[in-house]
N, C-alpha and C positions, 0 to 999 in steps of 0.2 A: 504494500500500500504506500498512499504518499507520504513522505516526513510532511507534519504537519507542527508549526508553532506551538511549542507548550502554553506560551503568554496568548497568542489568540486563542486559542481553545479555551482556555479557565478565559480570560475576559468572556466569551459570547456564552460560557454557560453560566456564569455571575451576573451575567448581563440579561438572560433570560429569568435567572430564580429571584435575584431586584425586581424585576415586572412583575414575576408571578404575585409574587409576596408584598410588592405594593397595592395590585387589584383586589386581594384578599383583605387586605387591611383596611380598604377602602369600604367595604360593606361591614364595618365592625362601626359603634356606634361612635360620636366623637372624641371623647375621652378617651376610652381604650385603644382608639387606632392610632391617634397622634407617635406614641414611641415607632411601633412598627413602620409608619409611614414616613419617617424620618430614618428609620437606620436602610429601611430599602430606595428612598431616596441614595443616602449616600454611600450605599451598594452598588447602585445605577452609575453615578457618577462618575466613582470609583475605576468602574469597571469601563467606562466607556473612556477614561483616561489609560487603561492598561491598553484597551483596542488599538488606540490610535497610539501609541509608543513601539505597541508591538510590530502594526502597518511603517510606521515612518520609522523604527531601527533594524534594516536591512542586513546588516552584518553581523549579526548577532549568533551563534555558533548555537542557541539554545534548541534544539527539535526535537522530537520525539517521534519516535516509530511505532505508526499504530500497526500491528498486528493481531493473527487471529486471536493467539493467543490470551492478549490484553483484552481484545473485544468481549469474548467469552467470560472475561473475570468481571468487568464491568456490566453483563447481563444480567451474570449469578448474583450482583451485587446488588443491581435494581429490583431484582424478583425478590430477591432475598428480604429486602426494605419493602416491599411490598406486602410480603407475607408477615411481618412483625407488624405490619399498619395493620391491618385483617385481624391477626389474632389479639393483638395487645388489649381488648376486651375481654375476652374467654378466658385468657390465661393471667394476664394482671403485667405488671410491667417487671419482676423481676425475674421469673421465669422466661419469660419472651425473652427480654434482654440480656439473658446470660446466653439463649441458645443462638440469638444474634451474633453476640460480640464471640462466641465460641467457635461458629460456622465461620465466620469473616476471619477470623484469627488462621485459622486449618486451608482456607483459599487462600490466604494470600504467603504459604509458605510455615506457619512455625508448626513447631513438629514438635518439642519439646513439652515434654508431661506435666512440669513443674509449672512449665509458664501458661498448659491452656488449661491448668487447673486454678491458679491462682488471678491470672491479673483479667480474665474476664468475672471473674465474681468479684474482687475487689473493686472494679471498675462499678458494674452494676452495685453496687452496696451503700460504695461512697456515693453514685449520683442519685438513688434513694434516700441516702439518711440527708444530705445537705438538702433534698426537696421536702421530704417530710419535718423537719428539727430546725432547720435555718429557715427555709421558705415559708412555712406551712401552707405546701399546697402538697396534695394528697394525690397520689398516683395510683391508678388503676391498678387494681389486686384482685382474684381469685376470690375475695367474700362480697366486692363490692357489687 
Protein backbone atom coordinates (compact mmCIF):
# COMPACT_ATOMS: atom_id res chain seq x y z
CA UNK A 1 0.00 0.00 0.00
CA UNK A 2 0.82 3.61 -0.07
CA UNK A 3 3.29 5.24 2.75
CA UNK A 4 0.98 7.59 3.95
CA UNK A 5 1.76 10.69 6.59
CA UNK A 6 1.51 9.75 10.09
CA UNK A 7 0.76 13.72 10.87
CA UNK A 8 -2.04 13.79 8.11
CA UNK A 9 -3.67 10.65 9.15
CA UNK A 10 -4.10 11.54 13.06
CA UNK A 11 -4.95 15.23 11.93
CA UNK A 12 -8.17 14.17 9.59
CA UNK A 13 -9.15 11.46 12.08
CA UNK A 14 -8.83 14.25 15.18
CA UNK A 15 -10.29 16.35 12.72
CA UNK A 16 -13.25 14.03 12.07
CA UNK A 17 -13.80 12.91 16.04
CA UNK A 18 -13.71 17.27 16.93
CA UNK A 19 -16.88 17.37 14.57
CA UNK A 20 -18.26 14.35 15.76
CA UNK A 21 -18.05 15.38 19.35
CA UNK A 22 -18.90 18.89 18.79
CA UNK A 23 -22.55 17.85 16.83
CA UNK A 24 -23.14 15.70 19.99
CA UNK A 25 -22.45 18.39 22.25
CA UNK A 26 -24.56 20.50 20.51
CA UNK A 27 -27.88 18.63 21.29
CA UNK A 28 -26.94 18.54 25.16
CA UNK A 29 -28.77 21.35 26.89
CA UNK A 30 -26.70 24.66 27.44
CA UNK A 31 -24.86 24.38 30.49
CA UNK A 32 -23.71 20.81 30.04
CA UNK A 33 -22.59 21.39 26.56
CA UNK A 34 -20.43 24.40 26.94
CA UNK A 35 -17.12 22.32 28.23
CA UNK A 36 -17.48 19.71 25.53
CA UNK A 37 -18.09 22.38 22.84
CA UNK A 38 -15.03 24.01 23.67
CA UNK A 39 -12.49 21.32 24.01
CA UNK A 40 -13.93 19.83 20.50
CA UNK A 41 -13.77 23.25 19.34
CA UNK A 42 -10.01 23.38 20.16
CA UNK A 43 -9.73 19.70 18.83
CA UNK A 44 -10.98 21.15 15.45
CA UNK A 45 -8.41 23.76 15.57
CA UNK A 46 -5.84 21.85 16.69
CA UNK A 47 -6.09 19.40 14.31
CA UNK A 48 -6.72 21.58 11.28
CA UNK A 49 -3.23 23.26 12.40
CA UNK A 50 -1.43 19.78 12.21
CA UNK A 51 -3.31 19.38 8.49
CA UNK A 52 -1.96 22.19 7.13
CA UNK A 53 1.87 21.61 8.73
CA UNK A 54 1.79 18.33 7.64
CA UNK A 55 0.52 19.58 3.64
CA UNK A 56 3.09 22.43 3.76
CA UNK A 57 6.23 20.21 5.45
CA UNK A 58 7.31 18.24 2.60
CA UNK A 59 10.46 16.89 3.69
CA UNK A 60 9.63 15.52 6.45
CA UNK A 61 11.02 11.62 6.68
CA UNK A 62 7.83 10.85 9.07
CA UNK A 63 5.46 8.00 7.11
CA UNK A 64 4.00 5.08 7.91
CA UNK A 65 3.28 1.92 6.01
CA UNK A 66 -0.14 0.84 6.17
CA UNK A 67 -0.27 -2.76 5.76
CA UNK A 68 -2.46 -5.74 6.00
CA UNK A 69 -1.29 -6.48 8.70
CA UNK A 70 -1.88 -3.10 10.78
CA UNK A 71 -5.24 -2.80 8.86
CA UNK A 72 -6.59 -6.05 10.46
CA UNK A 73 -5.35 -4.99 14.09
CA UNK A 74 -7.08 -1.64 13.67
CA UNK A 75 -10.58 -3.61 12.79
CA UNK A 76 -10.18 -6.12 15.69
CA UNK A 77 -9.75 -2.96 17.60
CA UNK A 78 -12.84 -1.05 16.24
CA UNK A 79 -15.16 -4.38 16.72
CA UNK A 80 -13.43 -4.89 19.80
CA UNK A 81 -14.63 -1.06 21.06
CA UNK A 82 -17.73 -1.80 19.72
CA UNK A 83 -18.55 -4.85 21.59
CA UNK A 84 -17.52 -3.34 25.04
CA UNK A 85 -20.06 -0.30 23.96
CA UNK A 86 -22.82 -3.36 23.55
CA UNK A 87 -22.11 -5.16 26.53
CA UNK A 88 -20.82 -2.58 29.19
CA UNK A 89 -24.65 -2.63 30.33
CA UNK A 90 -25.03 -6.42 30.88
CA UNK A 91 -21.90 -6.97 32.25
CA UNK A 92 -21.01 -3.43 34.21
CA UNK A 93 -17.98 -1.75 33.43
CA UNK A 94 -15.33 -3.74 35.37
CA UNK A 95 -15.69 -6.98 33.88
CA UNK A 96 -16.08 -5.43 30.39
CA UNK A 97 -13.02 -3.57 30.86
CA UNK A 98 -10.69 -6.00 32.04
CA UNK A 99 -11.61 -8.20 29.09
CA UNK A 100 -11.11 -5.06 26.83
CA UNK A 101 -7.88 -3.81 28.14
CA UNK A 102 -6.82 -7.96 28.26
CA UNK A 103 -7.86 -8.73 24.49
CA UNK A 104 -6.16 -5.38 23.23
CA UNK A 105 -3.03 -6.13 25.48
CA UNK A 106 -2.63 -10.10 23.62
CA UNK A 107 -3.36 -8.17 19.94
CA UNK A 108 -1.05 -5.80 20.15
CA UNK A 109 1.91 -8.39 21.12
CA UNK A 110 2.44 -8.93 25.08
CA UNK A 111 2.78 -12.26 25.85
CA UNK A 112 3.82 -12.09 29.32
CA UNK A 113 1.80 -13.62 32.32
CA UNK A 114 2.73 -11.27 34.87
CA UNK A 115 1.90 -8.36 32.88
CA UNK A 116 -1.67 -9.59 31.35
CA UNK A 117 -2.53 -10.50 34.73
CA UNK A 118 -1.63 -7.49 36.55
CA UNK A 119 -1.79 -4.18 34.63
CA UNK A 120 -5.06 -4.67 32.89
CA UNK A 121 -6.81 -5.15 36.22
CA UNK A 122 -4.93 -2.40 37.92
CA UNK A 123 -5.63 -0.38 35.10
CA UNK A 124 -9.43 -1.01 35.31
CA UNK A 125 -9.58 -0.76 39.32
CA UNK A 126 -7.69 2.55 39.41
CA UNK A 127 -10.17 4.08 36.67
CA UNK A 128 -13.13 2.75 38.81
CA UNK A 129 -12.08 3.72 42.36
CA UNK A 130 -10.94 7.47 41.04
CA UNK A 131 -14.61 7.53 39.21
CA UNK A 132 -16.53 6.03 42.06
CA UNK A 133 -14.26 7.83 45.44
CA UNK A 134 -12.93 11.02 43.67
CA UNK A 135 -15.61 11.71 41.10
CA UNK A 136 -18.64 10.20 42.54
CA UNK A 137 -20.18 9.20 39.58
CA UNK A 138 -21.14 5.65 39.44
CA UNK A 139 -20.20 3.24 36.67
CA UNK A 140 -22.34 0.63 35.40
CA UNK A 141 -22.12 -2.73 37.34
CA UNK A 142 -23.63 -6.18 37.13
CA UNK A 143 -26.55 -5.17 40.07
CA UNK A 144 -27.30 -1.97 38.44
Amino acid sequence: MKAVRLDTCLSIVLLVAGALIFMEAKSFPQTPSEFPVWISAILIGLSVLLLIQSITNRHDDKKIDINKSALIKIAITAVGIGAYIILLPFLGYIITSFILVLSLSILFGYRSIKYLAMTPLAAVLLCWAVFSFILNIPLPGLLE
